[in-house]
KOLLUM-534812 format. One record per residue (C-alpha): residue number from 1; x, y, z. Coordinates in pm, 1 decimal, padded with zeros to 6 digits, m for minus. Layout:
residues N
+------+----------+----------+----------+
! gugu !       px !       py !       pz !
+------+----------+----------+----------+
!  NUM !        X !        Y !        Z !
...
+------+----------+----------+----------+
END
This chain:
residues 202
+------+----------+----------+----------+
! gugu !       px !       py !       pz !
+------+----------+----------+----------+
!    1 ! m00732.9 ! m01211.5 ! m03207.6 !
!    2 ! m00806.5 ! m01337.6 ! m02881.2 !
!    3 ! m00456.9 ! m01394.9 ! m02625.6 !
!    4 ! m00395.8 ! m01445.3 ! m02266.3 !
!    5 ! m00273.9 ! m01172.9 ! m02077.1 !
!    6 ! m00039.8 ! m01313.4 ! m01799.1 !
!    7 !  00099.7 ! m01056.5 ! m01571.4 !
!    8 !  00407.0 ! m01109.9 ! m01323.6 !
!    9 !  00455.6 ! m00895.9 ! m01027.9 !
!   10 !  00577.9 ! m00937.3 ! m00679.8 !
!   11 !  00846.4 ! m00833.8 ! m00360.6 !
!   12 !  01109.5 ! m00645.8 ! m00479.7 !
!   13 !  01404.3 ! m00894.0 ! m00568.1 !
!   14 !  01159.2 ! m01184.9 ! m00536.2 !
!   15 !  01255.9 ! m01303.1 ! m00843.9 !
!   16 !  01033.0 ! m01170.6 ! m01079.7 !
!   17 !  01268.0 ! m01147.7 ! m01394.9 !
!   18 !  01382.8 ! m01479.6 ! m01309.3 !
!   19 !  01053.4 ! m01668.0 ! m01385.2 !
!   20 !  00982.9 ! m01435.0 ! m01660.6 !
!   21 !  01320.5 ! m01578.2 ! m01816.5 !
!   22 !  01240.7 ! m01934.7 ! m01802.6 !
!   23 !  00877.2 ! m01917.1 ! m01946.5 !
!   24 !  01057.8 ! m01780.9 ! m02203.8 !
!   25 !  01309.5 ! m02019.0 ! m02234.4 !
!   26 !  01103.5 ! m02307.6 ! m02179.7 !
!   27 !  00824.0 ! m02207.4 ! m02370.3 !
!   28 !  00888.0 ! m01984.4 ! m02607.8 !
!   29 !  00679.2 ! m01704.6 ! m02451.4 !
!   30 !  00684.0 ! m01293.1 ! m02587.9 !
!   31 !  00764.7 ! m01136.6 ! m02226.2 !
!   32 !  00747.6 ! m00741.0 ! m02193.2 !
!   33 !  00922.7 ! m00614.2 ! m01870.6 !
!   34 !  00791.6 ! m00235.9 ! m01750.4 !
!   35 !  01124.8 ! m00246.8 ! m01615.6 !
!   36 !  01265.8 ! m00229.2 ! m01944.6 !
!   37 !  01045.0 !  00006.2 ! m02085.6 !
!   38 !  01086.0 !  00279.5 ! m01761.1 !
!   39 !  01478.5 !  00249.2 ! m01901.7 !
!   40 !  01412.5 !  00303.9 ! m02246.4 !
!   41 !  01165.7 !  00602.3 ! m02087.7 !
!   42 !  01437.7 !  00755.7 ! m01942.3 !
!   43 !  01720.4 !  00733.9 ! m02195.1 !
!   44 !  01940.8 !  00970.2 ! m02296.0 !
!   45 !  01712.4 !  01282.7 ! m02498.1 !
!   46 !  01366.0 !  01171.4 ! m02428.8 !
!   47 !  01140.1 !  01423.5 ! m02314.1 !
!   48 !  01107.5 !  01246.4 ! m01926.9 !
!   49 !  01504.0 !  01248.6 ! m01940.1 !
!   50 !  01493.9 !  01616.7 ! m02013.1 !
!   51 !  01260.6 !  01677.3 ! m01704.0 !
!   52 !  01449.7 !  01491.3 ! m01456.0 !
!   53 !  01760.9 !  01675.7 ! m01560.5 !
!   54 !  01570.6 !  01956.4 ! m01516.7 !
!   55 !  01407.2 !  01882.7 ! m01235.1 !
!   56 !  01754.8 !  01765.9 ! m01024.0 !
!   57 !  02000.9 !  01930.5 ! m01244.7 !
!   58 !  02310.7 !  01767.0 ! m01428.4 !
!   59 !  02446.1 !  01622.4 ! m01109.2 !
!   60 !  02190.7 !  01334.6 ! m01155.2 !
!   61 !  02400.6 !  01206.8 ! m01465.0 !
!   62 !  02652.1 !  01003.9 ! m01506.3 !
!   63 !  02986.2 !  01140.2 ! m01657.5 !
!   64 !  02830.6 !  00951.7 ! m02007.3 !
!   65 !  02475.8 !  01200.9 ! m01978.7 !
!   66 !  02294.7 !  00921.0 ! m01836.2 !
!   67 !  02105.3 !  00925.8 ! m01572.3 !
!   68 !  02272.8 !  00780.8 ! m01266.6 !
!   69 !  02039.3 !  00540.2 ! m01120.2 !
!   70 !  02174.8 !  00467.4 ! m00793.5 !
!   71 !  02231.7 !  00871.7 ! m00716.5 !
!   72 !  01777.6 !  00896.3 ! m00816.3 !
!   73 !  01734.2 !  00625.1 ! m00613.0 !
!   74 !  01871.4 !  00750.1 ! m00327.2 !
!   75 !  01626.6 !  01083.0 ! m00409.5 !
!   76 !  01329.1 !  00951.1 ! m00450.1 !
!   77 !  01304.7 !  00648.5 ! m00198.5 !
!   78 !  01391.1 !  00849.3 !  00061.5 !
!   79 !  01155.4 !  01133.1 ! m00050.4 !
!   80 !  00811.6 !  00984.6 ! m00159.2 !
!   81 !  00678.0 !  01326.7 ! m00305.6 !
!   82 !  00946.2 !  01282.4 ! m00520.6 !
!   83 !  00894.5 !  00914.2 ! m00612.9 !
!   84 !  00508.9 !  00967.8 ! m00686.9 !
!   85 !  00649.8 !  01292.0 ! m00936.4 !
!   86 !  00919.9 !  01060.7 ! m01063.7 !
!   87 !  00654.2 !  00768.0 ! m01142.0 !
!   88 !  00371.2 !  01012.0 ! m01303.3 !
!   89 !  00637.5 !  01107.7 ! m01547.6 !
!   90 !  00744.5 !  00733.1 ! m01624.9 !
!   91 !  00387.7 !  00493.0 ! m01593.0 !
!   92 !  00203.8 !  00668.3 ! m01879.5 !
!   93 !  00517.6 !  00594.3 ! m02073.8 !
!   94 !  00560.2 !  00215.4 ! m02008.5 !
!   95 !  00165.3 !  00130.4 ! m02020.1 !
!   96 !  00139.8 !  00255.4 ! m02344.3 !
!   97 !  00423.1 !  00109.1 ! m02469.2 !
!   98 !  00290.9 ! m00209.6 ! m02323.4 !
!   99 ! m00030.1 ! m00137.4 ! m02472.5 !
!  100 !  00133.4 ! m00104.7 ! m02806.0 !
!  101 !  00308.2 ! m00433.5 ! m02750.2 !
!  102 ! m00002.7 ! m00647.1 ! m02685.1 !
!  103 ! m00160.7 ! m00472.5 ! m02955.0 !
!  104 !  00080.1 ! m00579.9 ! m03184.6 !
!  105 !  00124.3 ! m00976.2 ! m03069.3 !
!  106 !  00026.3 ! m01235.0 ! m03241.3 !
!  107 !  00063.0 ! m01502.4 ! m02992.3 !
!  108 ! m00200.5 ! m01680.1 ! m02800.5 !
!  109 ! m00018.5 ! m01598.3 ! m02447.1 !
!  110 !  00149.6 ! m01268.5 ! m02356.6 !
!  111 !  00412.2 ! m01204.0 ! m02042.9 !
!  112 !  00375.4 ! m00879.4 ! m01862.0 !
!  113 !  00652.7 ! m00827.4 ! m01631.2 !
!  114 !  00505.3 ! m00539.2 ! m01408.1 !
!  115 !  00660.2 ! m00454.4 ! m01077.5 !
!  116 !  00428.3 ! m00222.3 ! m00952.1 !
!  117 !  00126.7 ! m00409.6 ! m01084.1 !
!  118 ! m00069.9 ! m00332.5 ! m00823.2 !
!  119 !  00048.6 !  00004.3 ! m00702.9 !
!  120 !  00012.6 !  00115.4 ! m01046.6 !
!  121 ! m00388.2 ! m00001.5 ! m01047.1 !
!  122 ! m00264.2 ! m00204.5 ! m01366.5 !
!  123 ! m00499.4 ! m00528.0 ! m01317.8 !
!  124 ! m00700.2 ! m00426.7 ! m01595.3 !
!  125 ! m00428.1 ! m00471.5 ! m01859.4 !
!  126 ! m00406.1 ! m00822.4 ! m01729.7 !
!  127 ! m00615.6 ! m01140.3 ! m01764.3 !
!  128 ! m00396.2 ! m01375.7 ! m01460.1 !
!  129 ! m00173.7 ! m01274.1 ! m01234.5 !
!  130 !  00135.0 ! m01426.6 ! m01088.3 !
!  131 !  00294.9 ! m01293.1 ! m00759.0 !
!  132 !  00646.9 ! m01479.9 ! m00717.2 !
!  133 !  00720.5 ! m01399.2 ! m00349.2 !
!  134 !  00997.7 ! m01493.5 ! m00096.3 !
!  135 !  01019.7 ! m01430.1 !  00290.8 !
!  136 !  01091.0 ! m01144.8 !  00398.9 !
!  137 !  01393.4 ! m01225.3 !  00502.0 !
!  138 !  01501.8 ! m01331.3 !  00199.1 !
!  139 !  01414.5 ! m01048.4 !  00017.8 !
!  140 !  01630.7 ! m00807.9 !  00225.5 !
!  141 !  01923.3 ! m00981.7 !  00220.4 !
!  142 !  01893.8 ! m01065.6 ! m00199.9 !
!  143 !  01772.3 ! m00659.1 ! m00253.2 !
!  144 !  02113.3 ! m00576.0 ! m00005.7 !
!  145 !  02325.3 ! m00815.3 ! m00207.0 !
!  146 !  02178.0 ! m00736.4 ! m00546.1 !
!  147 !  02191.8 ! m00361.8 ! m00538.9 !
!  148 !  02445.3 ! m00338.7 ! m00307.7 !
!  149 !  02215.8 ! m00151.5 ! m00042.7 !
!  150 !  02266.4 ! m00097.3 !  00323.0 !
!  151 !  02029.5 ! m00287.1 !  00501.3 !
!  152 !  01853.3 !  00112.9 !  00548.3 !
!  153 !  01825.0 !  00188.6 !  00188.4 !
!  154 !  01704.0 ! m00209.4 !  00107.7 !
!  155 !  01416.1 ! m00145.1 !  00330.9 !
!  156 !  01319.5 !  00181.6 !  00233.2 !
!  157 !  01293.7 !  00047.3 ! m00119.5 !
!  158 !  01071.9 ! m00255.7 !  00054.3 !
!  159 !  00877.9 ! m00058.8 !  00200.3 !
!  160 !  00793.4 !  00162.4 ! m00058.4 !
!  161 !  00568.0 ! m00108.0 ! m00211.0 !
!  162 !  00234.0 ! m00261.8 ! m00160.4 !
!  163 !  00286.4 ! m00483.0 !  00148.2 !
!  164 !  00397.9 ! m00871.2 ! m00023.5 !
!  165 !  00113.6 ! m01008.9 !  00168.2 !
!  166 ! m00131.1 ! m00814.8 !  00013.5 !
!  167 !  00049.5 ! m00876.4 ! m00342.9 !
!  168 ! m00020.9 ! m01265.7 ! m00221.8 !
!  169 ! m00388.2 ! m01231.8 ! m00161.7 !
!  170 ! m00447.6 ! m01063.2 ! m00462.9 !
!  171 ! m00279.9 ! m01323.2 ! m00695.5 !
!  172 ! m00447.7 ! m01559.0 ! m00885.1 !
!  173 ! m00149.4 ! m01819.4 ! m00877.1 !
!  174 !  00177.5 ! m01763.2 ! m00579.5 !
!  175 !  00518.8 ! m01849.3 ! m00660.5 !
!  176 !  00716.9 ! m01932.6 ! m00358.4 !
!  177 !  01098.3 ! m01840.8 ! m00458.4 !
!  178 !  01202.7 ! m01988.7 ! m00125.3 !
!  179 !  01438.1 ! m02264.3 ! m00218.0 !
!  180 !  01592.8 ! m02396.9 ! m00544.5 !
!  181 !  01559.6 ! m02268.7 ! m00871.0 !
!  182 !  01456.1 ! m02586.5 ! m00980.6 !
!  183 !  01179.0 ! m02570.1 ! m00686.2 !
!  184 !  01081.5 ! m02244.6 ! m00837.3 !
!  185 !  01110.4 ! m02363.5 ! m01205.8 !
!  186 !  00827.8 ! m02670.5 ! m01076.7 !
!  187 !  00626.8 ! m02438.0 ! m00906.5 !
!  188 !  00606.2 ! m02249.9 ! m01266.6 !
!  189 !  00568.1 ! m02596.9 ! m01508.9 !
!  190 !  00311.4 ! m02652.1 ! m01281.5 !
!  191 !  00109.2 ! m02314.2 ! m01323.6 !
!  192 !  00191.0 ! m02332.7 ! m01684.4 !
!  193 !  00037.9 ! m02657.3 ! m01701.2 !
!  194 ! m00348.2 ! m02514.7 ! m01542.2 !
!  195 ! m00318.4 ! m02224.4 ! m01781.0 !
!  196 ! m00313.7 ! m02487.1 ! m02051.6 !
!  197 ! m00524.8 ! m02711.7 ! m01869.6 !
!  198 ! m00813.1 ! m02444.4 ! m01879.2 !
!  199 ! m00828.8 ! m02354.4 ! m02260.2 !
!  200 ! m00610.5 ! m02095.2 ! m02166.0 !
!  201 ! m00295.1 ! m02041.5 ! m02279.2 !
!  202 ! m00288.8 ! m02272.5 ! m02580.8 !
+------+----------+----------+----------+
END
């Protein structure tokens, strides 16, 4: 069966998950967030649990045996070597997963919520991409107050991503999460609506 393939990406805490929640509210759509799946990847027992623990002993769990997110965090966006080991373990994880998911759906239109989209050279599993962006302003202070991140560690987690700009020029459709939600929610009725005006998601 033939199905749309929308993927999401965008800025860190740009307001990714957001939009991904109200095309599914709204419209009913089957969303799969990588985010999700990297957790699941790394839960308690799993083989890429195991190697972290091995890899930055038990210190980098949480008094429960989970892994302590903040306390990796720290690690590996201040180390990159260490981010690029962390992520080979994880992306072959989540894209099959995802893989397995598509493969599986039996809805015209699919919702891939995939931060590192482009970092991750993951166009291919995709048919149209949306890049929901902010300023970069913005973004700093909503990563600071989300995470609650020094305005050091926000950036370092900024920067460790494919410039927003370029994230912008490679979309096929921007979402500017600059104002209201209900701006935002327009901005996505309105995308919707091509998709469906094309044959596409329908």
């Amino acid at each position: 069966m033939s199905r749309l393939r929308l993927g999401i990406t965008g800025g860190i805490a740009c307001g990714k998950s957001v939009v991904a929640a109200y095309l599914q509210q709204r419209y009913g759509l089957p969303i799969v967030d990588a985010d999700l799946l990297a957790r699941q990847a790394v839960a308690i027992g799993t083989p890429i649990y195991q190697a972290i623990v091995k890899r930055y002993g038990g210190e980098i769990c949480r008094r429960d045996g989970a892994i302590d997110r903040p306390r990796l965090g720290e690690i590996i966006f201040a180390q990159p070597q260490e981010r690029q080991w962390l992520e080979a373990q994880i992306h072959p994880w989540v894209i099959a997963a995802m893989e397995r998911v598509i493969d599986t759906c039996h809805q015209p239109l699919i919702v891939l919520v995939i931060p590192l989209l482009f970092e991750a050279h993951l166009e291919g599993l995709v048919d149209r991409i949306w890049v929901v962006a902010t300023t970069p302003e913005q973004q700093l202070a909503r990563l600071q107050q989300r995470d609650r991140l020094s305005r050091h560690a926000a950036a370092q987690r900024i920067v460790s991503q494919l410039p927003l700009e370029e994230k912008i020029r490679r979309a096929d459709t921007v979402l500017w999460n600059t104002g209201s939600l209900e701006e935002l929610y327009r901005q996505v009725d309105q995308a919707f609506s091509l998709l469906n005006r094309n044959g596409e998601g329908s």
